[in-house]
N, C-alpha and C positions, 0 to 999 in steps of 0.2 A: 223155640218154646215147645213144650209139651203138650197134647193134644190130648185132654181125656173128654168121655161121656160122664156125664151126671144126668139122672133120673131122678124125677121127685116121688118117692115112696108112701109118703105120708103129707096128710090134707097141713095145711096151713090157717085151720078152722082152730079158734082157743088160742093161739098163737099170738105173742105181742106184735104189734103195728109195722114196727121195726125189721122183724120176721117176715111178715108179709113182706112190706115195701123190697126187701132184700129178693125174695122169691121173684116179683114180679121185675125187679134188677134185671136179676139174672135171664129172664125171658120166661120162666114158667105163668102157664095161664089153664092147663089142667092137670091131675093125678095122673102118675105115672109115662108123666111129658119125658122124652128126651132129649138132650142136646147135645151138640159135641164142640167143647169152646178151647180155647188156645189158653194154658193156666199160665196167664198176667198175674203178675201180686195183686194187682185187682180184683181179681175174677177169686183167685184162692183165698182173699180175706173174706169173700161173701160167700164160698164157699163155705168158708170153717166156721161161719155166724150160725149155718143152720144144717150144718154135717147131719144132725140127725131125723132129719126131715127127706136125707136127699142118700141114694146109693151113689157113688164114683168107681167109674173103671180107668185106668189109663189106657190107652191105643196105641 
C-alpha cells in the first residue's frame, strides 16, 4: 500500500456532522494536525469525503 501525509488545512467549524464524524475517523483533533496513514480504500473514501478541508502528499 501507499503511504501518504494528509494535513488538515481548514477548521471543520460550519461543517455537516458527517464531515466532522469523518475528520475525527480519520484521527484529526486539531488545525493543521498531521498524519501519515497507509491509503486502504478505507482510508481514501474518507479521504475524498472531505479533500477540501485536508492537504495530501504522497511519500
Amino acid at each position: 500500500m501507499k503511504k501518504v501525509r494528509i494535513t488538515q488545512v481548514k477548521s471543520g467549524i460550519g461543517r455537516t456532522r458527517k464531515q466532522k464524524d469523518t475528520l475525527i475517523a480519520l484521527g484529526f483533533r486539531k488545525l493543521n494536525q498531521s498524519l501519515e496513514v497507509e491509503l486502504s480504500p478505507a482510508v481514501a473514501g474518507m479521504v475524498d469525503k472531505v479533500q477540501h478541508l485536508l492537504k495530501i502528499e504522497e511519500l
